[in-house]
Z-matrix of the N, CA and C atoms (Angstrom, degrees):
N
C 1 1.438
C 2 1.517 1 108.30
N 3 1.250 2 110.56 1 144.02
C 4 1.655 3 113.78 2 -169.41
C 5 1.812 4 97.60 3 -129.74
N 6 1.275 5 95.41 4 138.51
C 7 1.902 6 106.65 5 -169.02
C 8 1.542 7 87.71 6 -67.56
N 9 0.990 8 154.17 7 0.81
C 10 1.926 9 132.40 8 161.41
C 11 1.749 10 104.71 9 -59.70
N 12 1.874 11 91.48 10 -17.24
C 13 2.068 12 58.73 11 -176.33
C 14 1.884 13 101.62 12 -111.20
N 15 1.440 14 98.97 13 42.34
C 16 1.400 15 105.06 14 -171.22
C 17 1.917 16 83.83 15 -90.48
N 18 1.254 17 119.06 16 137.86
C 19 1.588 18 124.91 17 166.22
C 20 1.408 19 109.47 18 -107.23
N 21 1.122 20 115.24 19 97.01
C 22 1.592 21 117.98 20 -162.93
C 23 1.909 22 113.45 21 -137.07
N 24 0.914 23 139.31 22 143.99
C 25 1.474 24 138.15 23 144.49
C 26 1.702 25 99.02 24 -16.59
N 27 1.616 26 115.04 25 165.64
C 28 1.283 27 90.63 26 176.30
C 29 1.942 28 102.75 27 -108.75
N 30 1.561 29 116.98 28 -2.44
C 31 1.137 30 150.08 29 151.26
C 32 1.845 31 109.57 30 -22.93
N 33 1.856 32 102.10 31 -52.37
C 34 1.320 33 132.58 32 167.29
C 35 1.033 34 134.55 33 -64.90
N 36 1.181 35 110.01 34 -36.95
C 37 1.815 36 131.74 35 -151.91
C 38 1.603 37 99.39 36 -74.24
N 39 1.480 38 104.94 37 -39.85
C 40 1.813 39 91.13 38 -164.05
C 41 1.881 40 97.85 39 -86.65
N 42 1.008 41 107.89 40 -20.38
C 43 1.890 42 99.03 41 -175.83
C 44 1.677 43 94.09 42 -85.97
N 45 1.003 44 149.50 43 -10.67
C 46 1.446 45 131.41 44 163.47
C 47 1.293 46 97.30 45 -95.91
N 48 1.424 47 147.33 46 12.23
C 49 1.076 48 128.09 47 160.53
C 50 1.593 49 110.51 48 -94.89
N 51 1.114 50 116.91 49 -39.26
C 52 1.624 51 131.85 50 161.10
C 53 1.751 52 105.68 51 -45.44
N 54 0.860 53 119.87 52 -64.56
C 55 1.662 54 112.61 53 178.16
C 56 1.650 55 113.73 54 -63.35
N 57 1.452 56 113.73 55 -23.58
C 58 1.340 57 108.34 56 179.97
C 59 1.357 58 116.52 57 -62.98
N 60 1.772 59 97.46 58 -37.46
C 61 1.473 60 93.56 59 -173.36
C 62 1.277 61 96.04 60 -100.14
N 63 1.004 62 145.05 61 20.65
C 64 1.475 63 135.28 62 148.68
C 65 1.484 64 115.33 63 -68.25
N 66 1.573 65 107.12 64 -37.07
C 67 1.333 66 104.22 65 167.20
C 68 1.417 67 130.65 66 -48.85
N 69 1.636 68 91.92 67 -66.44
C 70 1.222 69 118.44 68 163.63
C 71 2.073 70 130.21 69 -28.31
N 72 1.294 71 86.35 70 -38.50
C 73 1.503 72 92.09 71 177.87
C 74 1.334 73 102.70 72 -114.38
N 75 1.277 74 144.02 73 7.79
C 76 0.864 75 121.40 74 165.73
C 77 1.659 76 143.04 75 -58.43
N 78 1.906 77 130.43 76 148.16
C 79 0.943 78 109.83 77 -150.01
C 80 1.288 79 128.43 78 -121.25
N 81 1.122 80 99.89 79 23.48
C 82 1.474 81 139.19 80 173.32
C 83 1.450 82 131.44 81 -163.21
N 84 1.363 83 127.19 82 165.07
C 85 1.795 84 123.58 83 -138.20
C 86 1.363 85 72.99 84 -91.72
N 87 1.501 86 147.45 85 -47.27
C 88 1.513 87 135.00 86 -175.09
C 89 1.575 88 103.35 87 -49.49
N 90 0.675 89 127.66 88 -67.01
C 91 1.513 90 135.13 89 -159.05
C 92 1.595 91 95.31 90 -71.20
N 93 1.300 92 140.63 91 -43.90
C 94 1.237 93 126.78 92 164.10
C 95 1.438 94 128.08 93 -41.59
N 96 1.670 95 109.13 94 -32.98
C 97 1.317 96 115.13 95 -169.26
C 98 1.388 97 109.54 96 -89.16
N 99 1.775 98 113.66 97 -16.64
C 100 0.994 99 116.44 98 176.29
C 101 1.107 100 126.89 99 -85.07
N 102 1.514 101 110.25 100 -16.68
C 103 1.703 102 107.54 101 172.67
C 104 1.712 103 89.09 102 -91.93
N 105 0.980 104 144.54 103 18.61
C 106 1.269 105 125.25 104 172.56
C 107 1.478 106 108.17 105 -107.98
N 108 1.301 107 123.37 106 -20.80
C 109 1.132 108 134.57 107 146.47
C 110 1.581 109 122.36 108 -40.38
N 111 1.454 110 108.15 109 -54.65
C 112 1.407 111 130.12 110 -171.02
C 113 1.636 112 96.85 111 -61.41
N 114 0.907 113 114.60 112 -39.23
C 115 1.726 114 126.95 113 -161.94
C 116 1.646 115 99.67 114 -72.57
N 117 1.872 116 113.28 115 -38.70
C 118 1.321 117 93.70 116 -149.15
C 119 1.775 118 91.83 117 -88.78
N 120 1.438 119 100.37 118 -17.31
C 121 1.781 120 108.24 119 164.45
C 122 1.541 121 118.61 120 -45.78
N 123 1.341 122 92.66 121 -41.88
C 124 1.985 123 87.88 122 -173.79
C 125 1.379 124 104.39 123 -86.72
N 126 1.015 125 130.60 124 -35.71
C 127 1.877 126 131.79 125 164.67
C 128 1.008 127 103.25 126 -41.24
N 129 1.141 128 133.40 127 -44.61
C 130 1.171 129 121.07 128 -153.29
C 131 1.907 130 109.93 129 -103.86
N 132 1.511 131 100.70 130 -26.17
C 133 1.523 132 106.94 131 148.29
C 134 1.565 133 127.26 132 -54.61
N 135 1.001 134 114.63 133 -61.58
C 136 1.505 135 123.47 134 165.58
C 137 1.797 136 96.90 135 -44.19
N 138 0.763 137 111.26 136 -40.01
C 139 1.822 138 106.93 137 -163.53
C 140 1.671 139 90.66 138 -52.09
N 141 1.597 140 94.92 139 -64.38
C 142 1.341 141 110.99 140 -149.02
C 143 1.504 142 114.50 141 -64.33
N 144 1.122 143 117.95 142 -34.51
C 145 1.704 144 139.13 143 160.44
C 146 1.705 145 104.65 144 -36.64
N 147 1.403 146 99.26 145 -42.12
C 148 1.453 147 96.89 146 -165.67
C 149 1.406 148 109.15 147 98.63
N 150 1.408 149 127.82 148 3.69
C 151 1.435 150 116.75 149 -158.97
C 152 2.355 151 99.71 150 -85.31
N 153 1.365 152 89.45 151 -36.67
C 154 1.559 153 90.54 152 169.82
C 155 1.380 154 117.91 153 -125.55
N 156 1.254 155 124.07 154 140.52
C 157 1.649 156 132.27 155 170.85
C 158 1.078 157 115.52 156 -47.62
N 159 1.628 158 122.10 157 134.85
C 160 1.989 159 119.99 158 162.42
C 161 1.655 160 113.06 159 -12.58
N 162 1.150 161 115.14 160 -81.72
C 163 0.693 162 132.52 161 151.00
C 164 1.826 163 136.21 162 8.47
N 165 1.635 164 114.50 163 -67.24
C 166 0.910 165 132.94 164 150.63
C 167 1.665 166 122.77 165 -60.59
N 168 1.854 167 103.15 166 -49.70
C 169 1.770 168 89.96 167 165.79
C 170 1.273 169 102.52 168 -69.01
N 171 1.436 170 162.44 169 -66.02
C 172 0.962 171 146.10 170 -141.79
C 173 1.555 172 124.16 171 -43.92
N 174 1.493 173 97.53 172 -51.36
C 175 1.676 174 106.07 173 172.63
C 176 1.601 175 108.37 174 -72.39
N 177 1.148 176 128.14 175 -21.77
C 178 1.705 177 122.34 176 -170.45
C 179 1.723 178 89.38 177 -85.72
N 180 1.346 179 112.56 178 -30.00
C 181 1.723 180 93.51 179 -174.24
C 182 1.312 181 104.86 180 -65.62
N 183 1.321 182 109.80 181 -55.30
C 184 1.943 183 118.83 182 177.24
C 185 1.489 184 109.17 183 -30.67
N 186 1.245 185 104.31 184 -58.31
C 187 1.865 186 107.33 185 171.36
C 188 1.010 187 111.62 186 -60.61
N 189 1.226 188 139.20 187 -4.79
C 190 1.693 189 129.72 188 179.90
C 191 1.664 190 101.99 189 -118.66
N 192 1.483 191 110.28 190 -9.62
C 193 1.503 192 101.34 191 171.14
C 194 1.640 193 111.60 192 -101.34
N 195 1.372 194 109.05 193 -2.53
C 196 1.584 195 117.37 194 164.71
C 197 1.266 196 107.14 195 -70.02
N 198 1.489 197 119.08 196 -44.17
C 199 1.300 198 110.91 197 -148.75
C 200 1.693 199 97.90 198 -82.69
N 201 1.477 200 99.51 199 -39.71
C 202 1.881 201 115.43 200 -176.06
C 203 2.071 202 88.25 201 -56.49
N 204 0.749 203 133.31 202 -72.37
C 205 1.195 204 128.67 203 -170.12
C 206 1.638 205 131.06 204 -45.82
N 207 1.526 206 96.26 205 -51.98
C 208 1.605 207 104.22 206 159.63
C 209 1.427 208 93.96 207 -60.61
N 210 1.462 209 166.77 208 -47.73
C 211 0.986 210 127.73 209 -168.36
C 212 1.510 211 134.39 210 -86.74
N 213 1.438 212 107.15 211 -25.05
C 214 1.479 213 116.60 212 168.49
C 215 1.851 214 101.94 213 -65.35
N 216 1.262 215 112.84 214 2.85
C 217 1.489 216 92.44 215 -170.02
C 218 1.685 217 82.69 216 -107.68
N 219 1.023 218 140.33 217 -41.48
C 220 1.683 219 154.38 218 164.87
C 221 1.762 220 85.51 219 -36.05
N 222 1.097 221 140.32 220 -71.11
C 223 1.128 222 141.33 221 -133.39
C 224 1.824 223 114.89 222 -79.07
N 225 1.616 224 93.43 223 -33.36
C 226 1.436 225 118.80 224 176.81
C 227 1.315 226 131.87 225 -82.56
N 228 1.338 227 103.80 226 9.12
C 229 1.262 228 122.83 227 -162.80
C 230 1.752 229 93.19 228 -109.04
């Protein structure tokens, strides 16, 4: 997954791109879950700010539980 299809403030854009690839590189299934954790914290910050609609977090969490998932499944292997 590549942050162009992140729909964000652009205020936003670079700290969900920083956790993405934190996901992304992360180097163990703990630490995967923890930046996926981290992710559903800032969605849900942004929610609350008002800066993006339900709506908008809803699909950015999905993208951050794709990415958390493709990697615990990378990791288990």
């Amino acid at each position: 997954m590549t942050s162009d299809s992140f729909d964000l403030p652009v205020a936003a854009l670079r700290p969900a791109e920083k956790i993405l690839r934190e996901i992304e590189t992360a180097g163990s299934m703990i630490l995967a879950v923890k930046y996926g954790a981290k992710a559903h914290g800032f969605v849900i910050g942004l929610t609350c700010v008002g800066a993006i609609t339900e709506e908008q977090g809803e699909v950015l969490i999905l993208q951050f539980d794709r990415a958390t998932e493709r990697k615990l499944r990378e990791l288990s292997i």
